[in-house]
N, CA, C and O atoms as a DFTB+ gen file, in Angstrom:
580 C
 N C O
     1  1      51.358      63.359      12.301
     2  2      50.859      64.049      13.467
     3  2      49.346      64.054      13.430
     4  3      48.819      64.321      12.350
     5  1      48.423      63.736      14.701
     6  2      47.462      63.902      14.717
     7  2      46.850      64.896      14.599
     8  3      47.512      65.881      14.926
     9  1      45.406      65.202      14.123
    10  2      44.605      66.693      14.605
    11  2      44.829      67.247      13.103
    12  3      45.434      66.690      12.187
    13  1      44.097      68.642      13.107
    14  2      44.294      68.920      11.812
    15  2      45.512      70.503      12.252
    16  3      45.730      71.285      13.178
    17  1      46.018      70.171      10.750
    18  2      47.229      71.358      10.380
    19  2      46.440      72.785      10.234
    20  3      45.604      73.122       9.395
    21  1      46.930      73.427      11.212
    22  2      46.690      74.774      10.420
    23  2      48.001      75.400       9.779
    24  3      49.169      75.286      10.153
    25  1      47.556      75.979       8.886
    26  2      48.644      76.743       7.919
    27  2      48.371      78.264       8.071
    28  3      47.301      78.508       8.629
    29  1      49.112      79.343       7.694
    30  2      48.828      80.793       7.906
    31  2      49.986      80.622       6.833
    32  3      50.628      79.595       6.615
    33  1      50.132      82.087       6.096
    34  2      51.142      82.457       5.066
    35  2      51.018      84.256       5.104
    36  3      50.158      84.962       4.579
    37  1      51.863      84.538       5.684
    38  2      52.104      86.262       5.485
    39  2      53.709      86.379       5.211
    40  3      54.724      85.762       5.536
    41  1      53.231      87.962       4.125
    42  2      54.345      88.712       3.955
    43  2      54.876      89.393       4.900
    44  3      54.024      89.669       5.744
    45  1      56.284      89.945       5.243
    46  2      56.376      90.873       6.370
    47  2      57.773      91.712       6.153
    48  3      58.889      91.296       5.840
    49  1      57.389      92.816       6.387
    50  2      58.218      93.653       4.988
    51  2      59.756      93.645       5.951
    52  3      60.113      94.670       6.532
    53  1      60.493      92.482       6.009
    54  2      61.667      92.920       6.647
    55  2      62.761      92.052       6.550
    56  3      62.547      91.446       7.600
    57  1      64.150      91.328       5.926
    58  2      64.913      90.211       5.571
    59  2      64.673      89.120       6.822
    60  3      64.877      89.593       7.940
    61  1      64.254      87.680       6.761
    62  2      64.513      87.086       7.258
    63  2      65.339      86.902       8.621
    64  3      64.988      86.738       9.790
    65  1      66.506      86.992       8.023
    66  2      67.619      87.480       9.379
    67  2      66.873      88.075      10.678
    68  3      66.784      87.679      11.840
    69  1      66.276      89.420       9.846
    70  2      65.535      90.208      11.322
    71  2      63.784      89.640      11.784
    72  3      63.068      89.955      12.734
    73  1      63.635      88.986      10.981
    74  2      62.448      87.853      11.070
    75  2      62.921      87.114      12.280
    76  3      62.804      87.445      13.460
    77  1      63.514      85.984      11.730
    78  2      63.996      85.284      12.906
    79  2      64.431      85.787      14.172
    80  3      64.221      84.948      15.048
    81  1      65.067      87.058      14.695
    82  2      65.597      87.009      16.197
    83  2      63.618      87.128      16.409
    84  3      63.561      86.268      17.288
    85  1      62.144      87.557      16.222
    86  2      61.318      88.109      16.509
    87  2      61.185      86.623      17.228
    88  3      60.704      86.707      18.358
    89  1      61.554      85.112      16.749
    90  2      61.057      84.151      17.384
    91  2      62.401      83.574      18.528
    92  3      62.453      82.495      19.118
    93  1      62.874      84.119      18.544
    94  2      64.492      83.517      19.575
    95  2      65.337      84.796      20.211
    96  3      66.551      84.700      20.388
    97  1      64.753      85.748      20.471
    98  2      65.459      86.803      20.760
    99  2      64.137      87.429      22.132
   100  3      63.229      88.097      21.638
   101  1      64.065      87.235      23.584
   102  2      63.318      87.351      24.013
   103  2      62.223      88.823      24.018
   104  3      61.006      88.953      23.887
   105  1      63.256      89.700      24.218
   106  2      62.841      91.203      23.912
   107  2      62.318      91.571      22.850
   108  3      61.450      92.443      22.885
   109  1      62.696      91.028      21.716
   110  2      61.859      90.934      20.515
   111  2      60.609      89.953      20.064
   112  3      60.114      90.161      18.956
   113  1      60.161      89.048      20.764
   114  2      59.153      88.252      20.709
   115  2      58.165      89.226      21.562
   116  3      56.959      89.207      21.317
   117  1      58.612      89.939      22.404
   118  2      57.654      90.348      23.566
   119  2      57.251      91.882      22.495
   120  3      56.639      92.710      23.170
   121  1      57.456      92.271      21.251
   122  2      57.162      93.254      20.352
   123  2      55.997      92.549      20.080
   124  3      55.064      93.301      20.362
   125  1      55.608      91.556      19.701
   126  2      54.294      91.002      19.093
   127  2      53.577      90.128      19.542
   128  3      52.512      89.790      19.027
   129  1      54.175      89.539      20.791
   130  2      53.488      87.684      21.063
   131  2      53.122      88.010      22.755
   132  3      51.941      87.937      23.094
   133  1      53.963      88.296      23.577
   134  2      53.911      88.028      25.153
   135  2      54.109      89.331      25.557
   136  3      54.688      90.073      24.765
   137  1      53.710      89.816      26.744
   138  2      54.396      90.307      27.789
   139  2      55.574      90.294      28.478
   140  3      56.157      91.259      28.972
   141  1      55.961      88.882      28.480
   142  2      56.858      87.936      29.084
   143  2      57.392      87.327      28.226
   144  3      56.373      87.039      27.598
   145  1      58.516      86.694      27.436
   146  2      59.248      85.098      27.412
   147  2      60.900      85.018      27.769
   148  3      61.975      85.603      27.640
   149  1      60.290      83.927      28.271
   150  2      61.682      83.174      28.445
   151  2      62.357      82.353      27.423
   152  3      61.617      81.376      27.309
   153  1      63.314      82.213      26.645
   154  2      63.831      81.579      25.328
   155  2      65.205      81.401      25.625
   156  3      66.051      82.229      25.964
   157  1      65.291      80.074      25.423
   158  2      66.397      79.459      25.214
   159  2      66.452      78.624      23.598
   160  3      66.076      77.461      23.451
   161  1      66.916      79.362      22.651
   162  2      66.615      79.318      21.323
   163  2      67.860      77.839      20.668
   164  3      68.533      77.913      19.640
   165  1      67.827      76.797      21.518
   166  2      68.685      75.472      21.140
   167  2      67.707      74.450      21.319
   168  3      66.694      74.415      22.018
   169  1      68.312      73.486      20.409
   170  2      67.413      72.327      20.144
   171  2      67.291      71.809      21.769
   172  3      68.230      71.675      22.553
   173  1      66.152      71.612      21.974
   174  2      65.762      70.820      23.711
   175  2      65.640      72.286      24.599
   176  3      65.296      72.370      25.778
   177  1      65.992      73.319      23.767
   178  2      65.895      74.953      24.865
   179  2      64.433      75.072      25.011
   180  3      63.649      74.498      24.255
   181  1      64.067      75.848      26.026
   182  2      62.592      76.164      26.613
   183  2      61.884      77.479      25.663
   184  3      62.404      78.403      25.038
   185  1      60.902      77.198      25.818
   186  2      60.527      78.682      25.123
   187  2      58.818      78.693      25.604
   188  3      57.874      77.997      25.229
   189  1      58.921      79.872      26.654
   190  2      57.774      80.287      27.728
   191  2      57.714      81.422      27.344
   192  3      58.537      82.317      27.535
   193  1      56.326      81.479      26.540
   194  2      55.673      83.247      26.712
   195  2      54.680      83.045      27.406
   196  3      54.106      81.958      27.472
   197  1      54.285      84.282      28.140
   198  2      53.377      84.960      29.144
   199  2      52.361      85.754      28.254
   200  3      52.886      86.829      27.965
   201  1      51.415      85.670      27.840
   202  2      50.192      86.644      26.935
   203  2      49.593      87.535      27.937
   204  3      49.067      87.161      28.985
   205  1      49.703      88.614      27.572
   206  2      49.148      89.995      28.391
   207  2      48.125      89.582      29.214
   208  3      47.764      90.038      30.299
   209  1      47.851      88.984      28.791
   210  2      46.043      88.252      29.567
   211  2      46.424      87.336      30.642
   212  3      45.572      87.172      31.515
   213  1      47.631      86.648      30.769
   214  2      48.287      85.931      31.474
   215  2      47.996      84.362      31.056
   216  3      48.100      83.460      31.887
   217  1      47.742      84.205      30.132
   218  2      47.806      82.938      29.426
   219  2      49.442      82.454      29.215
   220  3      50.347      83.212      28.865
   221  1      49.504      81.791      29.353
   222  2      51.259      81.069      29.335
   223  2      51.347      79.826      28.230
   224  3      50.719      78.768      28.267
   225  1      52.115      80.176      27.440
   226  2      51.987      79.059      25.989
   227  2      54.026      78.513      26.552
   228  3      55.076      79.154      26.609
   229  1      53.704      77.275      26.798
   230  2      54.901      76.661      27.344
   231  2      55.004      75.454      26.364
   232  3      54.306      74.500      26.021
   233  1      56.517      76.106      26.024
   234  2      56.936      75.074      24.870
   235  2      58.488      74.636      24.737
   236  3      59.176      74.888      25.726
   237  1      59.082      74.057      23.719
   238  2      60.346      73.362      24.061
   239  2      60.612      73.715      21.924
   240  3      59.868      73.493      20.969
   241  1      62.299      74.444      22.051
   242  2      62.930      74.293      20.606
   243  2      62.673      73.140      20.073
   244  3      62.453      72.299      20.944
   245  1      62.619      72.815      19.212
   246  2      63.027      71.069      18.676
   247  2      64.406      71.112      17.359
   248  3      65.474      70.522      17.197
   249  1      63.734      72.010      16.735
   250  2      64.940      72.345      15.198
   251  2      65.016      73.971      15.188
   252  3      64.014      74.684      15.252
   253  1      66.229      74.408      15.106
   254  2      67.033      75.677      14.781
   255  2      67.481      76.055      13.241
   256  3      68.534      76.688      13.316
   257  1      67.062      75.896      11.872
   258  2      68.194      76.515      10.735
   259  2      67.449      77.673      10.738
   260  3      66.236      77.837      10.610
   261  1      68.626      78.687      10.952
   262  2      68.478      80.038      11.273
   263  2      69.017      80.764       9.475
   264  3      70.168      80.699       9.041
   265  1      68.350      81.118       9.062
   266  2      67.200      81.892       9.095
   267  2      66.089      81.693       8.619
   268  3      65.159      82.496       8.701
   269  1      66.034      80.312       7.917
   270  2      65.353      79.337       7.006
   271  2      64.114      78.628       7.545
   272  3      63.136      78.456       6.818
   273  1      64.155      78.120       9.110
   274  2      63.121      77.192       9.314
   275  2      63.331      76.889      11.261
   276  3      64.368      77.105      11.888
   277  1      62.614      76.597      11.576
   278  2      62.098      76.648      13.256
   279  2      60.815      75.787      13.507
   280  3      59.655      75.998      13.152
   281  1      61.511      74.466      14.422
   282  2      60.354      74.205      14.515
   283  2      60.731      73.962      16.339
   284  3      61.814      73.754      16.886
   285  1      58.960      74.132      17.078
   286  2      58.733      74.084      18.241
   287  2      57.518      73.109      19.001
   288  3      56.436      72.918      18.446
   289  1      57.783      72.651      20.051
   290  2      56.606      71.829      20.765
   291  2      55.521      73.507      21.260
   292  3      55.718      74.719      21.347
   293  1      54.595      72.704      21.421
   294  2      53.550      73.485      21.358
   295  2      52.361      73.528      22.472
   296  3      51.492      72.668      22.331
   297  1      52.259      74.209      23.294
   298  2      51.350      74.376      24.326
   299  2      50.797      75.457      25.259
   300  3      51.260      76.596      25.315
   301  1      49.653      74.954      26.068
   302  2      49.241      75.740      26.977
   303  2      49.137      75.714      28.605
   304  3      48.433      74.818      29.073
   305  1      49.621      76.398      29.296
   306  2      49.886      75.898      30.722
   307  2      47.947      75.871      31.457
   308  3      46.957      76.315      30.877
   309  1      47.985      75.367      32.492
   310  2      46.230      75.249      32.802
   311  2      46.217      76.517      33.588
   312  3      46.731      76.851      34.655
   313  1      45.590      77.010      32.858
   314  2      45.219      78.810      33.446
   315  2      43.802      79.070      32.885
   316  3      43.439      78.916      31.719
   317  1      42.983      79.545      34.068
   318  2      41.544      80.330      33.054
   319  2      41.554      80.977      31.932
   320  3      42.097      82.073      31.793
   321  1      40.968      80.368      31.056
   322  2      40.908      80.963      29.782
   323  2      41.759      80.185      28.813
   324  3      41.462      79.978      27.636
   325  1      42.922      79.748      29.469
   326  2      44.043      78.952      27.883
   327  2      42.698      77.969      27.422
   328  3      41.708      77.459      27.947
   329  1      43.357      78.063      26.078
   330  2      42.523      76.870      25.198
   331  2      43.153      75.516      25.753
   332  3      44.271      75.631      26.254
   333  1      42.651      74.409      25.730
   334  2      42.898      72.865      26.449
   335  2      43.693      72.477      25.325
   336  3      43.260      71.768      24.417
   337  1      45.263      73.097      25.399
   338  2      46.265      72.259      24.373
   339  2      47.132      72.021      25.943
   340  3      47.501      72.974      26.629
   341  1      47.334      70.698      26.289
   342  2      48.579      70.960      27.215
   343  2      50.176      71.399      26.881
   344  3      50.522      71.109      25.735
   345  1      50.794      71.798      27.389
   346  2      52.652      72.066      27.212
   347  2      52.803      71.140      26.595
   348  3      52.717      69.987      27.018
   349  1      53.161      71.619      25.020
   350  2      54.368      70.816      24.417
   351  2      53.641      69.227      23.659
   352  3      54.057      68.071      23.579
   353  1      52.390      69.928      23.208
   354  2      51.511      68.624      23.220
   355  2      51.154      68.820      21.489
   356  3      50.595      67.829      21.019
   357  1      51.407      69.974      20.486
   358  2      51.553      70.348      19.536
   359  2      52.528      70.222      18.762
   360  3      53.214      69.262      19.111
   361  1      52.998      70.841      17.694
   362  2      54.088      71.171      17.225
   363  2      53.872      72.277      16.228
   364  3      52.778      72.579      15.752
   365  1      55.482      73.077      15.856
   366  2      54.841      74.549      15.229
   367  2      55.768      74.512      14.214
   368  3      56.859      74.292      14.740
   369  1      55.884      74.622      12.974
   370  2      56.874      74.484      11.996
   371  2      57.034      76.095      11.493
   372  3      56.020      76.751      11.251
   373  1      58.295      76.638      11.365
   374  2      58.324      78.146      10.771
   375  2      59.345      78.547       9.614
   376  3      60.574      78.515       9.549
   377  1      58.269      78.966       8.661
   378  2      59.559      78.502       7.552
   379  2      59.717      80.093       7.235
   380  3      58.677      80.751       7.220
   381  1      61.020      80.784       6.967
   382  2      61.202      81.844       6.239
   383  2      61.762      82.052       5.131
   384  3      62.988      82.112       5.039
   385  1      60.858      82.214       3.988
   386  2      61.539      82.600       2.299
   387  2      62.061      84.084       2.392
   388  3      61.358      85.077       2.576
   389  1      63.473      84.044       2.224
   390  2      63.527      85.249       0.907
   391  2      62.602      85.870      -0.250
   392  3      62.363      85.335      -1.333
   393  1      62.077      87.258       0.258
   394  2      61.318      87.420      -1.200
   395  2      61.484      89.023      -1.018
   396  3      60.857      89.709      -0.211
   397  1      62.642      89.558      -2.110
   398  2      63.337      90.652      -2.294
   399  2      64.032      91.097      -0.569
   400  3      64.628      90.406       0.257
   401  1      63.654      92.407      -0.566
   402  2      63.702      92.909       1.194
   403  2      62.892      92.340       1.740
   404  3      62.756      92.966       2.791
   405  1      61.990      91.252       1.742
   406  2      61.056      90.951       2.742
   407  2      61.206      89.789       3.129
   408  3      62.233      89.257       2.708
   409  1      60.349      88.975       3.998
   410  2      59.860      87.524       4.505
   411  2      58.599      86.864       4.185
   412  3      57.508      87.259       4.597
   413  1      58.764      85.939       3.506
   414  2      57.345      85.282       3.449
   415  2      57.672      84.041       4.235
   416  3      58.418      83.099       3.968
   417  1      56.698      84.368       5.569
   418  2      56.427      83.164       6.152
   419  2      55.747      82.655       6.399
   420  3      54.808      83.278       6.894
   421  1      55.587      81.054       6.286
   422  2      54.813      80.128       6.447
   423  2      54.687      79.398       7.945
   424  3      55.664      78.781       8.369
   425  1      53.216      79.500       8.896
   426  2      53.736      78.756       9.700
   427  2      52.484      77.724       9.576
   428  3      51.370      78.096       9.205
   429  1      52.808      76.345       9.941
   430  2      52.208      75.409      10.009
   431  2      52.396      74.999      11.331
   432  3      53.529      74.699      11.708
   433  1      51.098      74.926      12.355
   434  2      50.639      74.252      13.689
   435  2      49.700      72.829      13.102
   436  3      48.731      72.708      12.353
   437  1      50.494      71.950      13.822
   438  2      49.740      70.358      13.838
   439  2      49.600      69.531      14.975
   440  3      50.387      69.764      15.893
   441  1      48.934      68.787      15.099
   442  2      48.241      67.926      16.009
   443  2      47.221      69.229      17.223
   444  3      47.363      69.369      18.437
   445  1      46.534      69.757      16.546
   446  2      45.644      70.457      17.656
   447  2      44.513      69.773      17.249
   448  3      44.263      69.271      16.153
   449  1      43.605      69.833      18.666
   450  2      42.303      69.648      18.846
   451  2      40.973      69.329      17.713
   452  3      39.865      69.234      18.240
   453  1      40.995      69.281      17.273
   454  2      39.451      69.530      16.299
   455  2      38.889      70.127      17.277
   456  3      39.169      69.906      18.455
   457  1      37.949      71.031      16.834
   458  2      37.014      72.166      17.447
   459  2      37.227      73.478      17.767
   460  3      37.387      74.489      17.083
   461  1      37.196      73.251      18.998
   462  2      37.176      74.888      19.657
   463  2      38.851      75.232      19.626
   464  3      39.305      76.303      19.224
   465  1      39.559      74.248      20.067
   466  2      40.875      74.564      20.141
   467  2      41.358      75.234      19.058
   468  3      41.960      76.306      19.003
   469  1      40.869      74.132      17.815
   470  2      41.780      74.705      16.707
   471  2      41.176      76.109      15.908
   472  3      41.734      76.854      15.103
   473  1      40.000      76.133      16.401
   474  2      39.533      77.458      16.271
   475  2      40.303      79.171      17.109
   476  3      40.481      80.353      16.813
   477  1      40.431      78.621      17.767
   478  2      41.141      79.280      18.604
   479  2      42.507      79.582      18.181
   480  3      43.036      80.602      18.625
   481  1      43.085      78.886      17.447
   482  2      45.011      78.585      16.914
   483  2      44.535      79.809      15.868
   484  3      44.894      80.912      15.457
   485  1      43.930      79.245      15.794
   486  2      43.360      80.540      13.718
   487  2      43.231      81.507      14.136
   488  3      43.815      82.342      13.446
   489  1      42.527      82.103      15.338
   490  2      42.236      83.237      14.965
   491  2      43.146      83.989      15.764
   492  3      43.160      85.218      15.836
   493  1      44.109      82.994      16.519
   494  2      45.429      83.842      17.520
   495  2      46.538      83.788      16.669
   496  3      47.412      84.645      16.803
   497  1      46.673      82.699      15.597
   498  2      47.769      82.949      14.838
   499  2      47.676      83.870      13.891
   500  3      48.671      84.474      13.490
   501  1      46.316      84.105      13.370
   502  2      46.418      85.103      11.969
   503  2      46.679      86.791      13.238
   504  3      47.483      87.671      12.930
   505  1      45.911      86.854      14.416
   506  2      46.222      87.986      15.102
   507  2      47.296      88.556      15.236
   508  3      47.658      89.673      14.867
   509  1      48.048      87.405      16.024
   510  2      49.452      87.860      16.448
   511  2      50.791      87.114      14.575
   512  3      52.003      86.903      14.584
   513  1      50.355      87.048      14.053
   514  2      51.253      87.065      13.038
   515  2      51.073      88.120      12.277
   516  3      52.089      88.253      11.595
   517  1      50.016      89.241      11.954
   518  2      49.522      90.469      11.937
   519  2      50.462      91.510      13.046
   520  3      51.163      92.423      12.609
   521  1      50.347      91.222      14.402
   522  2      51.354      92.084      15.246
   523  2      52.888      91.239      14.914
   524  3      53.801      91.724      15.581
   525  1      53.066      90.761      14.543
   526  2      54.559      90.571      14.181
   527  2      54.780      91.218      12.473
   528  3      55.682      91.980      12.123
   529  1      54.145      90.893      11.970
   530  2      54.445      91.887      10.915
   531  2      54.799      93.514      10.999
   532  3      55.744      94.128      10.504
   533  1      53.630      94.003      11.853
   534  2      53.801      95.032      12.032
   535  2      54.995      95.622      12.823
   536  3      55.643      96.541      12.322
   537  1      55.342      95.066      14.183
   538  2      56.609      95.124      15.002
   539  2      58.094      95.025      13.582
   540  3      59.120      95.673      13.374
   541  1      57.521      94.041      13.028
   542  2      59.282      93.908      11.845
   543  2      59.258      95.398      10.612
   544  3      60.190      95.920      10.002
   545  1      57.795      95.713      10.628
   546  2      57.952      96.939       9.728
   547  2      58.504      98.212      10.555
   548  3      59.150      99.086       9.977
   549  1      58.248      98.268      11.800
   550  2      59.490      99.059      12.794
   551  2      60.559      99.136      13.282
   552  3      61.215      99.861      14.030
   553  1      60.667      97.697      12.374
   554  2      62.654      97.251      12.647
   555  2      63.304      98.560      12.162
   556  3      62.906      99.023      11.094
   557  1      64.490      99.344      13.008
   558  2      64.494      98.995      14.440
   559  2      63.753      99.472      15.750
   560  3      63.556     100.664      15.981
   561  1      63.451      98.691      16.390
   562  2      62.354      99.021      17.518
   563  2      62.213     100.982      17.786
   564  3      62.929     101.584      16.985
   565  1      61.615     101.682      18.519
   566  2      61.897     102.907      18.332
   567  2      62.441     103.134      19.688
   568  3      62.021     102.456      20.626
   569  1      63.304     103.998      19.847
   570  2      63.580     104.420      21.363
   571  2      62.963     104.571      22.360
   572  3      62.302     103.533      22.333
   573  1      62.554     105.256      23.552
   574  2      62.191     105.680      24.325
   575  2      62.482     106.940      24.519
   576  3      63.695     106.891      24.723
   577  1      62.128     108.173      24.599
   578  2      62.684     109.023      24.966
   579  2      62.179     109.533      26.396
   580  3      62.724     110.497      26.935
């Protein structure tokens, strides 16, 4: 794959199992990543989040082993402000270890931009993989009252 890899590696205090629905379970992605997504969590399924800001990262499943590994096409729809990755023009690899009660996951994004783009991947992936940690340390979500 072209472009350079970014890698990120966080702990996240919660089994795998409940790791994974946070990336294929729509209501639960929208705890840390979007406002919005749409997920169809099968190989060739869609997977559209909406970012509060209204940035739209439009992408496509490619690989499913649940609870182990996920990988996705990778993009940005043309909206003011998205970084210049087009839909599905990336790829996102997501690996989840067992480590006691928790998750250590690894995600690796490849073929982005050199520059600004991939500057941009870093400092939205270490962000929002920070709000997904935190959302899985509230597993289960809290009510409403």
């Amino acid at each position: 794959m072209n472009g350079p890899t970014l890698e990120r590696t966080v702990h996240i205090a919660a089994p795998p199992e409940v790791v994974w629905e946070f990336w294929t379970v729509a209501e639960r992605m929208c705890e840390w990543w979007g406002a919005d997504a749409e997920l169809d969590p099968t190989p060739g399924g869609t997977m559209r989040v909406t970012l509060g800001g209204g940035g739209v990262m439009a992408g496509r499943y490619v690989e499913l082993d649940p609870p182990r590994r996920l990988v996705f096409r990778f993009g940005w729809e043309a909206t003011a402000g998205a970084p210049v990755v087009p839909p599905e023009s990336t790829t996102v690899e997501v690996v989840f270890g067992a480590d006691g009660d928790g998750t250590v996951l690894t995600l690796r994004h490849f073929g982005l931009p050199a520059g600004d783009a991939e500057a941009q991947h870093r400092s939205g992936w270490a962000h929002f993989l920070g709000e997904l940690a935190g959302a899985a340390r509230r597993d289960p979500p809290e009510e409403a009252s």
